[in-house]
N, C-alpha and C positions, 0 to 999 in steps of 0.2 A: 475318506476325503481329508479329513485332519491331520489322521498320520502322513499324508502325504505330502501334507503341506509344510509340516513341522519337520520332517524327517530332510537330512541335508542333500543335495544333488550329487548326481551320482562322482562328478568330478572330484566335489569337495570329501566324500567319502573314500573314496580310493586315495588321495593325497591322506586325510585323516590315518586311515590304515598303515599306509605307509608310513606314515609320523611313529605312529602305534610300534612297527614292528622295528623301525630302527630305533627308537627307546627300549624295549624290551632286550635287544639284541647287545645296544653296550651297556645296559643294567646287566647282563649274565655277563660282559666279558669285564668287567670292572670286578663283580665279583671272581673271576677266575683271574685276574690278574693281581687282584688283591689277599690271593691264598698265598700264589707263586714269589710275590714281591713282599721286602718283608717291610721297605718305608716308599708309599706313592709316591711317581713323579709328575709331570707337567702334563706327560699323557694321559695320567688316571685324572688331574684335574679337567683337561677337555675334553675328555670321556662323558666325565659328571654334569661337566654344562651341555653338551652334544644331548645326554640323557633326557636332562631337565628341559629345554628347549623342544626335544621333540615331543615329549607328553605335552608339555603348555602349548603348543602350538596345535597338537594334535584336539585337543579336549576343545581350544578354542574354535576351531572348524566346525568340528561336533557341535558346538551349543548355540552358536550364532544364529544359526537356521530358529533353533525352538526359542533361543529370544527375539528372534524381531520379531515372529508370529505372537506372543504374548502379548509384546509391548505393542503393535497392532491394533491391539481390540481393546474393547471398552475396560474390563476388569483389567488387563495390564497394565494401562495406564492410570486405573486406580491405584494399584497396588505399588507402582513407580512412585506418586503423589504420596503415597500413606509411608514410602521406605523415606523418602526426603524429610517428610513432613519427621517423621521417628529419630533422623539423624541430625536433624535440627536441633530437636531437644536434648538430645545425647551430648550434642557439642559442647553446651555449656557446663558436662562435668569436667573433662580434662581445663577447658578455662578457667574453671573455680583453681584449680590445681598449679596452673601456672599465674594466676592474679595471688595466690595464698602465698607463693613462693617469693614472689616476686616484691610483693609491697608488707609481707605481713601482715597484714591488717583484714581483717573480713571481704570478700570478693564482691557481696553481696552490695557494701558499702560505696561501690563501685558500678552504678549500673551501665554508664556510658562504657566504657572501658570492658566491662563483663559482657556486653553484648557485642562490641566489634571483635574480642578473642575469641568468643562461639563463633560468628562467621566465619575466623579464620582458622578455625579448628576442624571446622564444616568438614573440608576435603579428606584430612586424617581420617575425621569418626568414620566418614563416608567408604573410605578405603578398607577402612576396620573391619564396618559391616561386611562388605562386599567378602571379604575373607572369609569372615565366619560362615558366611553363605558356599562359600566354595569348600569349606570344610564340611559343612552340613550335605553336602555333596559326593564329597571324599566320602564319607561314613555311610552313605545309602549305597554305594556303587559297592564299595568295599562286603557289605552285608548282601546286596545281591548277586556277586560273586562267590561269597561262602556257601551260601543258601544254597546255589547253581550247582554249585563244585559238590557238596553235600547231597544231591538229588542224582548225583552221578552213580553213586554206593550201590551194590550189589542190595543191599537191604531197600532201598528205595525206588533204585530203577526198577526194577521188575515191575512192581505196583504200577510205574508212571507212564511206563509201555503200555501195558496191560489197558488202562485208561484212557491212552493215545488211539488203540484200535477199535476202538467206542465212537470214537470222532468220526466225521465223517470223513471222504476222504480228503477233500478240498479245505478242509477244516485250518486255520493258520495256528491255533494251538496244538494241533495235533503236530504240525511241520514241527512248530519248536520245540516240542515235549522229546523227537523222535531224532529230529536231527539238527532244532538250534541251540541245545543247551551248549554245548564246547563253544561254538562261537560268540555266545551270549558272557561267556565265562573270561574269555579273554577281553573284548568289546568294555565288558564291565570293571577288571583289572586294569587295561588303558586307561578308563575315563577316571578312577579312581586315583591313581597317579598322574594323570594330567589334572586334576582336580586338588588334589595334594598340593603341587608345583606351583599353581596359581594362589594358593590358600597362601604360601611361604613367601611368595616375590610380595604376592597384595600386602601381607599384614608387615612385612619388610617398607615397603615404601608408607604405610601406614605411619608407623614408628618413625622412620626417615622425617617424614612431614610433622608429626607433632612436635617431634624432639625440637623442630627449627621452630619453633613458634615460642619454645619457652627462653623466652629471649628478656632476662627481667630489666635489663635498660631501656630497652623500647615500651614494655608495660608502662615501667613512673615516666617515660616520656609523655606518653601518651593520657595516662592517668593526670600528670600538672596540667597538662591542658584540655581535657576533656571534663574531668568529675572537681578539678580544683576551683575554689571560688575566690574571688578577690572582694572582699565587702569590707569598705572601711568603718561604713556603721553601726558592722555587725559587733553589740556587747559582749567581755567576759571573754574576748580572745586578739590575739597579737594579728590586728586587721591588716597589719602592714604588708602580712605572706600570705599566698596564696592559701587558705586552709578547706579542710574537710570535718563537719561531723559526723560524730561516731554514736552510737548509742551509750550510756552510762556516761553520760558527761565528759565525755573525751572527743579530743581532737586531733586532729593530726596536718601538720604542717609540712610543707611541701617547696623547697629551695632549689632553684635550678644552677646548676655552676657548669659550664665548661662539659653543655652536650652529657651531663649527669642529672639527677638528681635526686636529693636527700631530703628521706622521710623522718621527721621528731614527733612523737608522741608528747600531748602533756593535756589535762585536766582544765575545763571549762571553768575559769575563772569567774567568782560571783559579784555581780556587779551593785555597784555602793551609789 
């Protein structure tokens, strides 16, 4: 009943396949074109994307069915809540990384400022993960393709027949021990390069998004008016600019000019 649920409809499967086998088909003629050819042309490039496209497309068919049935149920939506809640906190290393760059000064010193660049970091780390996951994917399909392909061997098969006529006859391990491993072997090299494809676009648009966030004129924009104080009472420092404390008796001053602004460090003056 569960596999059935999880497993994709018969339409979305034969489109999958066929995704499957025209990937496959210009991945061998790319590499036969690239024996014969001695520098690519424009055709070897829309080969490449023709390729990549129909695994990503094909894998996504495939896996749509078994996530919405996860995300579904009670524990998926936990583990949806636990991947957010993980990539929240994650966020605010690459913000430490672009507050560091950006102002100098400890990120930490920065709490308003260090918390809206984790949210906006949010989407990248979120992308990030999402990749790793689909690589952690790639690597399980990939090994149960080796495994499959390995169980083929004259040293092995014998045994796994041998074991298959033990089953009963209705038996569904016995079907695939006897006559699904080949197709289990291919199925599993598709998803593994549709799995692949999706790991490189995701961690690709990952990188895309953070790179755009480290944007350090918007940081000290954002940082003068969020974490800067204006206190003219406050002793032992130049109350006139906007300032920030530091820990060890430092401070840091903050001047805004012309949609810019300029950080100076100097020493908490001691007051007489």
């Amino acid at each position: 009943m569960t596999n059935n649920k999880i497993a994709a409809n018969p339409q979305g499967t034969r489109i999958s396949r066929l995704l499957y086998l025209t990937g496959f088909s210009t991945l061998f003629l790319i590499g036969a074109l690239s024996l014969v050819l001695r520098s690519g042309g424009w055709f070897i490039t829309a080969l490449e994307v023709v390729c990549a496209l129909s695994f990503g497309l094909g894998f996504c068919i495939r896996a749509r069915p078994a996530l919405m049935y996860v995300g579904s149920k009670t524990y998926g939506k936990g583990l949806l809540a636990l991947y957010h809640a993980v990539v929240l906190a994650l966020s605010s290393i690459p913000a430490k990384f672009i507050l560091s760059n950006s102002l100098h000064l400890p990120p930490g010193d920065y709490p308003i400022t260090l918390a809206m660049w984790s949210l906006l970091c949010y989407p990248g780390v979120w992308l990030a993960g999402t990749a790793f996951l689909a690589l952690v994917v790639y690597t399980l399909m990939l090994l149960a393709a080796s495994a499959t392909l390995i169980s083929t061997q004259p040293l092995l098969n014998a045994p796994l027949l041998f074991i298959a006529r033990l089953l009963p006859d209705d038996s569904t391990l016995r079907n695939a021990i006897s006559n699904g491993r080949q197709k289990l072997i291919w199925r599993s090299f598709g998803h593994a390069a549709g799995a692949a494809v999706m790991a490189v676009s995701i961690g690709a648009a990952a990188g895309w998004w953070l790179q755009g966030m480290n944007q350090p004129r918007m940081v000290k924009l954002f940082a003068y008016a969020a974490d800067y104080d204006l206190a003219t009472a406050y002793p032992g420092v130049d109350a006139s600019v906007p300032f920030r404390l530091h820990d060890n008796g430092v401070v840091s001053y903050a001047t805004f000019s012309r949609w810019d602004v300029t950080i100076r460090v100097a020493r908490i003056q001691e007051s007489k």
